[in-house]
N, C-alpha and C positions, 0 to 999 in steps of 0.2 A: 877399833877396839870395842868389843862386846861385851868385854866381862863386867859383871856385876858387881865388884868387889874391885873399890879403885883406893888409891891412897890419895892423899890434897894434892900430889904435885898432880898424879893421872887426872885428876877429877878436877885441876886446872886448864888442865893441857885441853880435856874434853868438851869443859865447855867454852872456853878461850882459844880456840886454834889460833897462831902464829902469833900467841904475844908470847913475849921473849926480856930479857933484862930484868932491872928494876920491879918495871908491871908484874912480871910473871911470877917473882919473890914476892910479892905483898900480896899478889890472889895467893898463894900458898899460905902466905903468912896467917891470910883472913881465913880460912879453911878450918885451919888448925884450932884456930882460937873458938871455931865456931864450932869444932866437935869436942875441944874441951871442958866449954860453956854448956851445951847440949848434955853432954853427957855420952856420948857415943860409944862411949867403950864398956858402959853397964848397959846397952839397950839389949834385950831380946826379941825374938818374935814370940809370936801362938805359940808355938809345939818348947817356948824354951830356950830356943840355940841362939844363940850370943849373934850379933850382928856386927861385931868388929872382931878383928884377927891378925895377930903379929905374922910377919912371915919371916921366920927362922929365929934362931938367937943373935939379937942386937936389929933385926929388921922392922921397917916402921913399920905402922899402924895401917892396916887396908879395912873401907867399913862399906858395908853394903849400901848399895843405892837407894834403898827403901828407907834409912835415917835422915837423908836429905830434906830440905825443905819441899814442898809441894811446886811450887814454880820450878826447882834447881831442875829436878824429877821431869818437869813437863819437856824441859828444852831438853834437858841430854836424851830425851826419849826421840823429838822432833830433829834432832841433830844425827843419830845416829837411824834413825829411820830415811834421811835423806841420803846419807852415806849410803846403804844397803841398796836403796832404788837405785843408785847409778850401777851399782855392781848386780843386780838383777840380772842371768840371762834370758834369753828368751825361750818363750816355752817349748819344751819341746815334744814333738810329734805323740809319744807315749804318755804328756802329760793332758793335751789335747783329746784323745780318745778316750783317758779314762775319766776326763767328765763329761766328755757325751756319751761311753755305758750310763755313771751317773743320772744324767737325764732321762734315759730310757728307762729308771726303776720305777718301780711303785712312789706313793706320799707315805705309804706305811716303812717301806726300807729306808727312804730320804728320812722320814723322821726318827728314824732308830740310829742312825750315824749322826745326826746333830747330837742325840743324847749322850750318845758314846766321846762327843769333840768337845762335849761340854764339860765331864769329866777329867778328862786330861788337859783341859785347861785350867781346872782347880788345883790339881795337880802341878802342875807346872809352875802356876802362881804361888803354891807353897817352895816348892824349888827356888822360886827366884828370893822368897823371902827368907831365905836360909836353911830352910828346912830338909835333911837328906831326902833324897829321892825313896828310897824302901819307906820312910818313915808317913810321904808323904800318900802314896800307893796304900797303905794300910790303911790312912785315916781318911780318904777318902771311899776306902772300900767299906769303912765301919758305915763312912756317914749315905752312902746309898745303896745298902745291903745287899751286896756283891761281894765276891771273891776277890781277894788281892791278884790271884794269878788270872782273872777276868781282865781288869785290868793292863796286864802283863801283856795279855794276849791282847790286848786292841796297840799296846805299842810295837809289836810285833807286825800290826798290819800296816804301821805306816813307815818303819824302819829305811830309812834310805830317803823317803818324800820330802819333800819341802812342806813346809808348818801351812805355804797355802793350799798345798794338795791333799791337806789331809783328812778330810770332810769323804771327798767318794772314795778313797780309802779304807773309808772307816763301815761303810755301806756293807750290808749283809750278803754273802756270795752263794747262797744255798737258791736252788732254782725250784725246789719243788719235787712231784714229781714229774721226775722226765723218762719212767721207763713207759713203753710200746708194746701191745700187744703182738705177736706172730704174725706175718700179712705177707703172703705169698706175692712175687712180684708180676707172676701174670695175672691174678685177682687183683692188685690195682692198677693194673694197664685196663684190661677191662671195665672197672668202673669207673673210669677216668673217660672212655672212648664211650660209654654209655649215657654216662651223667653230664657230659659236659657237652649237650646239644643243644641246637636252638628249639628243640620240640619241648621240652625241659620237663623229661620224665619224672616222678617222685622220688629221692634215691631208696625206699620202699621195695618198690616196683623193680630196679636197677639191683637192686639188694637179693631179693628171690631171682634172679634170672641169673647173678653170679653162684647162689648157693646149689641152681640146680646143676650147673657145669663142675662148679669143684668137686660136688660128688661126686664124680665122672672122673676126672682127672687127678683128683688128691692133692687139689691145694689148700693150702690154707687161710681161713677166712674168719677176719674178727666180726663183731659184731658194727654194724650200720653206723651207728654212732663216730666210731673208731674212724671209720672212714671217711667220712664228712670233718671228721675234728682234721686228721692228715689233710684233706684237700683243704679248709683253711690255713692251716698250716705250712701249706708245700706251695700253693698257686694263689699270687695276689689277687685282691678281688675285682680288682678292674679286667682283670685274664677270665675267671669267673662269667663276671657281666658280659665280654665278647663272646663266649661260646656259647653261654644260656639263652641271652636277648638280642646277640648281635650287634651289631657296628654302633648302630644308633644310637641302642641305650649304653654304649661303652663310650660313646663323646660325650654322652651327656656326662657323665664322672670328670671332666677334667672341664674347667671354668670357663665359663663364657669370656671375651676380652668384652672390655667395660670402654668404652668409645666415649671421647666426652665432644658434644655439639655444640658446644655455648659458644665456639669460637665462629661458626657461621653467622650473618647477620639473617633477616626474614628473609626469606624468598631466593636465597644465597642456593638452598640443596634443599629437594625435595624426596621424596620417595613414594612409590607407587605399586600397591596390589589389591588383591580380589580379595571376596569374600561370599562364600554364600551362606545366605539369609537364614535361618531356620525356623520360616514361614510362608507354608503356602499360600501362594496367589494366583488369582484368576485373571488371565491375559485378554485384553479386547479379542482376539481368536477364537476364546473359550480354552484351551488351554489352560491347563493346570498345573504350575512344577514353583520350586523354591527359585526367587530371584537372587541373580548373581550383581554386587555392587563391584566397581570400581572406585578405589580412592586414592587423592593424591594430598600427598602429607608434607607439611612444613616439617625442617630438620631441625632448624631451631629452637623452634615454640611448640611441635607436635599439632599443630593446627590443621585439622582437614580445611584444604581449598578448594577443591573439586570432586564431585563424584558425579556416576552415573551409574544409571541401571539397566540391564538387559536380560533375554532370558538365562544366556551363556556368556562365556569369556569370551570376546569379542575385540578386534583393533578397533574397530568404530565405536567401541563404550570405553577402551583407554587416547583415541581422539579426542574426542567430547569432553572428558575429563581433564585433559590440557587446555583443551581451548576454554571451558570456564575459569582455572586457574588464569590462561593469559590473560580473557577477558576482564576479569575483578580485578585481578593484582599487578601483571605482568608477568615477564620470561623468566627463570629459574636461568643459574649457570650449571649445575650440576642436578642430576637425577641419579636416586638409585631403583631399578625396577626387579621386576622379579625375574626370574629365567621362563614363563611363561611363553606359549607362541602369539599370544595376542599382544605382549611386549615387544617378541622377536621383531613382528611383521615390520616389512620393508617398506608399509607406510608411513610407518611410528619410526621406526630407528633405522631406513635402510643408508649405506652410506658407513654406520660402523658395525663392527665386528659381535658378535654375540654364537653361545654355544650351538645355535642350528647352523650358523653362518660365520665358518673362521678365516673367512679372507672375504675381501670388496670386493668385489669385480672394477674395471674401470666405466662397465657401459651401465652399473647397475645406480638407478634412480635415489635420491637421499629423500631421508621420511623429512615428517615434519618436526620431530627435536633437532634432526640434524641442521635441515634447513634453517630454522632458529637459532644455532650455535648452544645445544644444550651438549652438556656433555654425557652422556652417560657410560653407569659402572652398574653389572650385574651380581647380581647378592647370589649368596651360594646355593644349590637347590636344596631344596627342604628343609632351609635354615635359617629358625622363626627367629633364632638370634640376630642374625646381621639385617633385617627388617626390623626399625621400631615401630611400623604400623602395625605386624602384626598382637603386638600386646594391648593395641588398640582398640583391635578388633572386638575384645570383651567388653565392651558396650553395646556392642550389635547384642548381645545373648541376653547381658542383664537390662539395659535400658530399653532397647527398640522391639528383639523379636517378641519381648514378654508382656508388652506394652498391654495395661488392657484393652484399649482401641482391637489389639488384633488376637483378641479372645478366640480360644475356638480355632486359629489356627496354626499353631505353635506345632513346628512339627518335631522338635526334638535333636538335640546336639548327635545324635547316635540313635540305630534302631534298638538300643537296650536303655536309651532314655525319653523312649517315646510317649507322648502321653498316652492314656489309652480313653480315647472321647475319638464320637465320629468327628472329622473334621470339617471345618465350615472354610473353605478358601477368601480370602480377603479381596476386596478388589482394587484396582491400579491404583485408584483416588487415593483411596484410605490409606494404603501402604506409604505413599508416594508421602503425601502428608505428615503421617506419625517417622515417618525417616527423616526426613527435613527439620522437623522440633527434635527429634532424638541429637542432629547433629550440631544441632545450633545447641542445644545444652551441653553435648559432651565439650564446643570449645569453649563453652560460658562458665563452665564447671569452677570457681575458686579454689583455692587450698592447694594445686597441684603440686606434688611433690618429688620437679624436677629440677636439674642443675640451673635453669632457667630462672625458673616460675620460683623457687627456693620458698613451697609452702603456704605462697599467700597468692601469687598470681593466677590466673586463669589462663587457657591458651591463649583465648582472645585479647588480653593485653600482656601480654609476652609479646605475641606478634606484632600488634599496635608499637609500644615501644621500638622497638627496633626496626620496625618498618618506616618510622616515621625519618627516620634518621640515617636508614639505609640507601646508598647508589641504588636504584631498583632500573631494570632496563622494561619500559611500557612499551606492547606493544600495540603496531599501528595497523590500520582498516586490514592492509594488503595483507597481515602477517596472521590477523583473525581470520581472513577469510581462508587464507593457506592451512588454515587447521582448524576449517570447517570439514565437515563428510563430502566427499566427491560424489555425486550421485551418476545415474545412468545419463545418456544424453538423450534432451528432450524436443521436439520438433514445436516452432512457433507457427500457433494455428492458424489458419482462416476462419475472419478475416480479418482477425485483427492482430495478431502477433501473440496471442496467449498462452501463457505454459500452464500446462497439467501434469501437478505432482502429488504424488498422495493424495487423489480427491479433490485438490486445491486449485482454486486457479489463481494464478497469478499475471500481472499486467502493468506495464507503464508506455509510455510514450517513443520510447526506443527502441519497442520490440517491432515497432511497425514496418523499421526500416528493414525486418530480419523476418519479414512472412512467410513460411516454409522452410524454413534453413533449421538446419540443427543447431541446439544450441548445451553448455554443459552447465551446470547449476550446482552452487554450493550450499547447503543449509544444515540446520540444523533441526535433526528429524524431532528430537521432543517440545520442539517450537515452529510447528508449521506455520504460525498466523504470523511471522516473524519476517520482513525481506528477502526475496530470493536472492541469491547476486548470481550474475548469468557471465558466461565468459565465451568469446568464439571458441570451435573448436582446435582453433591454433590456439587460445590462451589468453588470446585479449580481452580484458575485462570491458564490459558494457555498462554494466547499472546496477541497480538492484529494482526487482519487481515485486509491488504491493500485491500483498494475499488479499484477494478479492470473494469476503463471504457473501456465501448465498444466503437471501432473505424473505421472510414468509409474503409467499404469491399475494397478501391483499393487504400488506404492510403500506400505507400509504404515505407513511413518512420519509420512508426508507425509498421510496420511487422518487416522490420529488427533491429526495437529496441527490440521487443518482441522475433528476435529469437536471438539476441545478449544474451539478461535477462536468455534465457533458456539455451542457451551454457554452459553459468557460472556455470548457476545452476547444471546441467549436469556435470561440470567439478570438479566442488563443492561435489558433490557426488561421483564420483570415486575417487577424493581422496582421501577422507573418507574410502569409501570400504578399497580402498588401504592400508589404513592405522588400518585398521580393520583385513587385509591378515596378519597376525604375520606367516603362513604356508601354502603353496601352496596346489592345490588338488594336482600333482604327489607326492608332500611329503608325503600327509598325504595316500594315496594310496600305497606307498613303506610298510608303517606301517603296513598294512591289515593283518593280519597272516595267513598262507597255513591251506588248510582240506585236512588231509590225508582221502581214501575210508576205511571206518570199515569194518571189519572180519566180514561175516554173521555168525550168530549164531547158535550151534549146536545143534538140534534137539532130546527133549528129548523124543518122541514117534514119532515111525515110522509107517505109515499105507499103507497095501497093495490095491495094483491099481487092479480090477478087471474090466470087460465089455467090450465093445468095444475098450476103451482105450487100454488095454490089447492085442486086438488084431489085432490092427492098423497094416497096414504094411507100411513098408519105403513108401516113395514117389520114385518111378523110378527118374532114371535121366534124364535129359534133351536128347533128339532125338535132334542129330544135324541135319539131314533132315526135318528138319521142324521149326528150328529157327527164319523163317521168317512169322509163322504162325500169323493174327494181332487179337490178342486178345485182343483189345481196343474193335475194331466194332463186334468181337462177341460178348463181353461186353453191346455192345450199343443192338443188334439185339433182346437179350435176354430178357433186359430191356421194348423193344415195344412189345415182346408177351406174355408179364405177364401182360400192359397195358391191351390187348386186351382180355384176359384172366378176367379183373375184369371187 
């Protein structure tokens, strides 16, 4: 029951559901007494109109709800507003869409429909306080100088609506203007097929090249304006953005996905790309060109853990860059790298799959992430988005290339942002140096403002935290040296076994056994003074050999240390020998066993001597008279006339 206008028994029943008997006669009874007492039946409102009302001759007393006491009023109002929500139905589909036209207006037409709701809620509130409707329409129309039939007409707009749809109802429905100039429609096929290219003419330009065809042909053609307003109009702006600028800048319109990392621990996922420098340097070569960094980045903490530098993108400067990463820290489980060929290569990841290379072969070799058990996943190409290194990278521009250290030769993010100064090329040292404090400060940096770090951390103890705490897998000698550079293979000299790499010699005690034989060598080239480790050509690891520098020809100090090293060594080896002597040479010479002379053997045919032989005669004896005969120089004399004789 909704009505306004109850009698005591309604206005028992209303706010007493299901009392009955007795009770129900004495809440009546009480009612009565209490609109006699009151006075209810002389009350009026504002405008006059009486607020109780017989109905018919001999019919009791009905009096409007606005005489009631203020609590009476609260509850029938809470009781019959609970009643209504069960009977609510649900919105339907045309009540749905017209408040989201609604939404789509202006705050100038939103706010001219609260005005108008606000209105006919005064309205209404005299209605309910007895006042007739005409009556109440006029004196609302006096009280906010407007037209009664103003009025009239906003209750016209909401006729049929439910009291809560009547707000975007009430909303203003005039659009403006919406008429259109004339526009022939193959003059805007035209500058539709003109203006919407990736050259991105001026529609100016586009505008005179249509004006001089329709004269020609007799269409019709508004002015430039007209037509740009229609292409906003007609083709969203992301359609726009692909035909004007292309694919690129039309991704760029739709959101980056927001990836959250905090759930990795340190060293958990890594990520890994390039960069080049924008500052020239000068190469021990002489060589001149901007150096290219690799770096490998904690996903966690954003923390660089390894870099290296070369002239070009290189698998041997994203080697190097792992292998300081395993070095310092240990192995990563996951890597994201870039779609680069110096990532590709099949030293670095062969074994899985990547966009040069979309199947394994069975006979093809595993790099060195694979061999470690890294997993890797390749980021999309030319998308700075799925690298958080690359946002990185802006320290390289603002902290390192601009460094004053490397004054002079800043080459410029673009040739339209080139300084304009002769440039002075930096050299290996200085660069090398001012890079290395550049990157110890960016992870020293405080305050970062990531999901990490939340503002106060620095990379370096993001990292630190979580690394301390984290499963980390270290890796061991075999697995550094597996992601060392392979070099060429090098031949152990004479005479003493030593390998020549880069200038270097290098040398231990187990090369000796290997003089002449090839041998394969792993190091690492921006630390030559560092261990060689040598492996047979089949693989077998040998040793590592000390880099042996050369020292100034009349360093006297540096000789008697070297021949102190060699005494030892020397000493070192005879006692070895010594201890290898379990039996001397005169022992083992005692042991030798005697040869007796063999029986010559006896002759089973005998043959007779005939001829000269036969009849040889002795040789005389020597004449002592003539002992001193010199039968050397007759010897000799004889010699010079068989000369003279040939």
């Amino acid at each position: 029951m909704n009505d306004d206008w109850l009698t005591p028994a309604e206005l028992t029943d209303a706010l007493h559901p299901g009392l009955s008997g007795k009770a129900r006669d004495a809440k009546i009874r009480l009612w009565q007494i209490r609109a006699k007492d009151g006075g209810w039946k002389s009350r009026r409102n504002l405008a006059g109109a009486p607020l109780a009302r017989r109905e018919g001759r001999g019919g009791g007393w009905k009096y409007h709800v606005t005489v009631l006491p203020q609590e009476a009023q609260l509850r029938l109002a809470a009781i019959r507003a609970k009643a209504a929500a069960s009977d609510v139905p649900a919105p339907e589909k045309g009540t749905a869409e017209v408040w989201a036209w609604f939404d789509r207006q202006t705050a100038k037409k939103k706010d001219t429909a609260r005005q108008r709701l606000r209105v006919l809620d005064q309205v209404e509130n005299l209605v309910r306080g007895g006042l007739q409707k005409n009556s109440a329409v006029a004196a609302m129309a006096d009280a906010h100088g407007i037209g009664a039939r103003t009025i009239w007409g906003w209750y016209d707009m909401v006729a049929g609506a439910d009291r809560a749809d009547w707000l975007p109802h009430l909303a203003p429905r005039n659009q403006g203007r919406t008429a259109t100039a004339d526009m022939s429609a193959e003059a805007w096929a035209a500058f539709k097929a003109d203006y919407l290219r990736q050259e991105q003419p001026p529609a100016e330009a586009v505008y005179d090249r249509i004006k001089d065809v329709a004269a020609e042909r007799g269409w019709t053609v508004p002015s430039v304006k007209t037509f740009l307003r229609r292409v906003d109009r007609e083709i969203p702006h992301a359609c726009q953005v692909l035909m004007r600028k292309g694919p690129e800048a039309a991704r760029l319109l739709y959101p980056a996905q927001e990836r959250d990392r905090s759930h990795f621990h340190a060293l958990q996922a890594v990520n890994a790309d390039g960069h080049r420098v924008d500052v020239w340097k000068r190469w021990p070569d002489g060589d001149v060109s901007r150096p290219f960094v690799t770096v490998v980045q904690d996903l966690h903490s954003n923390k660089w853990l390894g870099w290296r530098v070369d002239k070009n993108p290189t698998a041997t400067g994203v080697r190097l860059a792992f292998y300081d990463v395993f070095r310092k820290y240990g192995i990563p489980d996951l890597a994201w790298l870039d779609n680069g060929r110096e990532f590709a290569a099949k030293i670095i990841t062969g074994g899985q799959p990547t966009r040069y290379r979309f199947k394994v072969t069975p006979d093809e070799l595993n790099g060195v992430l694979t061999e470690l058990g890294v997993q890797v996943h390749w980021t999309t190409p030319r998308s700075g988005q799925s690298k958080p290194i690359e946002r990185s990278f802006r320290d390289f521009c603002n902290h390192i290339a601009k460094h004053p250290a490397l004054a002079g030769a800043y080459a410029g993010n673009s040739p339209m942002n080139k300084p304009d100064y002769r440039v002075k090329p930096v050299d290996l040292d200085t660069f090398l140096a001012v890079l290395e404090d550049g990157i110890k400060r960016h992870n020293a940096r405080p305050g970062r403002r990531t999901g990490v770090c939340a503002g106060t951390l620095s990379f370096d103890q993001a990292f630190k935290e979580s690394y301390e705490r984290a499963p980390i897998r270290r890796a061991t000698e075999a697995q550094l040296r597996m992601a060392m550079l392979s070099a060429e293979r090098v031949t152990a000299r004479q005479p003493n076994g030593s390998l020549h790499v880069e200038g270097n010699r290098y040398w231990d005690e187990f090369l000796t056994q290997h003089i002449g034989e090839k041998m394969t060598v792993r190091f690492d080239p921006e630390a030559l003074h560092e261990p060689l480790h040598v492996y047979r050509t089949d693989g077998v690891y040998l040793g590592a050999a000390q880099c042996w520098e050369a020292v100034g020809f009349d360093s006297v100090d540096a000789a008697r240390d070297h021949n102190r090293k060699r005494r030892e060594w020397l000493k070192n080896n005879r006692r070895n020998a010594q201890l290898e002597q379990e039996m001397t040479i005169d022992q083992w010479a005692a042991m030798q066993p005697g040869m007796d002379e063999p029986e010559p053997p006896a002759a089973r045919m005998v043959r007779l001597v005939t001829g000269n032989l036969a009849a040889a005669r002795a040789m005389p004896a020597a004449d002592p008279d003539h002992e001193d005969f010199d039968f050397e120089g007759f010897s000799r004399g004889l010699t010079l006339i068989a000369g003279d004789l040939e």
